[in-house]
N, C-alpha and C positions, 0 to 999 in steps of 0.2 A: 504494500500500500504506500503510498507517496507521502512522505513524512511531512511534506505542505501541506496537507487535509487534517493529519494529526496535531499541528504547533497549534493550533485554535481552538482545540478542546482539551487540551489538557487539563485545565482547570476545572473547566465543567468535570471531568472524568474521575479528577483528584478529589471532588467536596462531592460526589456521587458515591463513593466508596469510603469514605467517611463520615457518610449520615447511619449506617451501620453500627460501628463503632471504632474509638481510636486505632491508628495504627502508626507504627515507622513507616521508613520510605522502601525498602524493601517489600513489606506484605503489598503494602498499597500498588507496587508493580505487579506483584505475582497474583493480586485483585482482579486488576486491572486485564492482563494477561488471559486469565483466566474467564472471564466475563464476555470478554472478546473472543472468546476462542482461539486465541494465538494471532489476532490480528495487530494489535496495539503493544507493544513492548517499549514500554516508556524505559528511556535512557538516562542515567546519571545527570548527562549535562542538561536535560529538559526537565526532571523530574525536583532538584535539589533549589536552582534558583529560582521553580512555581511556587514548591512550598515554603521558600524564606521571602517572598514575594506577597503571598496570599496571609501569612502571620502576619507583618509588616502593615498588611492592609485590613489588617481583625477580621478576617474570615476564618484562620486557622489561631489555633494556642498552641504549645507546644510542653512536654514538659520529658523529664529523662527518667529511665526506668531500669535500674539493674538486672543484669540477667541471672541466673543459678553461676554461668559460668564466671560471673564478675562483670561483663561489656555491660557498657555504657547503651543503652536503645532512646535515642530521640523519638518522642510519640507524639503526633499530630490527633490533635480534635478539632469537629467542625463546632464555628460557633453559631449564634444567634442571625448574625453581619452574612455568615458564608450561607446560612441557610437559606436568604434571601437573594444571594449571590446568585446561589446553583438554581433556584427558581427562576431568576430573571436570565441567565443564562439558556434553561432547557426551553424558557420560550421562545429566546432571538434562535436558537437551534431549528424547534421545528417551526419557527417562520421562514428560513433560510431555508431547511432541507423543501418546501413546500413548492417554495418558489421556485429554486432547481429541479423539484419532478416536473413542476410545469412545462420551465422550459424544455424538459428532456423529452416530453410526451404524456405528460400527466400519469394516471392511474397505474400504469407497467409499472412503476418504480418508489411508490406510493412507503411510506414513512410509517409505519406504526405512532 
């Protein structure tokens, strides 16, 4: 898939998979990954400066969590701010995907 289609939702993608509940930047790909079916495989350099971007902008908090084995686990939660974010987001999505089926041919390509 062409990684131009994917830099504009990543956001969207990231406060979707943490309405669920917290996670590091890790699960949150392997979420992500998986939800997709192996379509979307968010990268380090896309993934690190969304989430210190989206804190930044009080969509995310973040706080650190030791593991058994002693590591350090950075955990992202969506807040109140993000929760309206990813609403206002899933709607400019399916107004955008809408208008692209049109142009394509309408109903063939139709958006759940």
């Amino acid at each position: 898939m062409d990684p131009k289609l994917i830099s504009g939702t990543v956001e969207m993608m990231i406060l979707q998979v943490l309405m669920g509940e917290a996670a590091y930047g890790y699960k949150i790909t392997q979420e992500v990954l998986e939800k997709s079916k192996g379509a979307f495989q968010l990268k380090e350099g896309s993934l690190y400066p969304a989430l210190h971007r989206m804190e930044e902008e009080g969509m995310l908090t973040a706080y650190w969590v030791e593991t058994e084995s002693g590591r350090r686990r950075k955990y992202y939660r969506i807040t109140p701010a993000g929760r309206e974010a990813l609403a206002e987001k899933r709607a400019d999505w399916k107004g955008f995907c809408a208008s692209v089926n049109e142009v394509l041919g309408g109903g063939s390509y139709a958006v759940a």
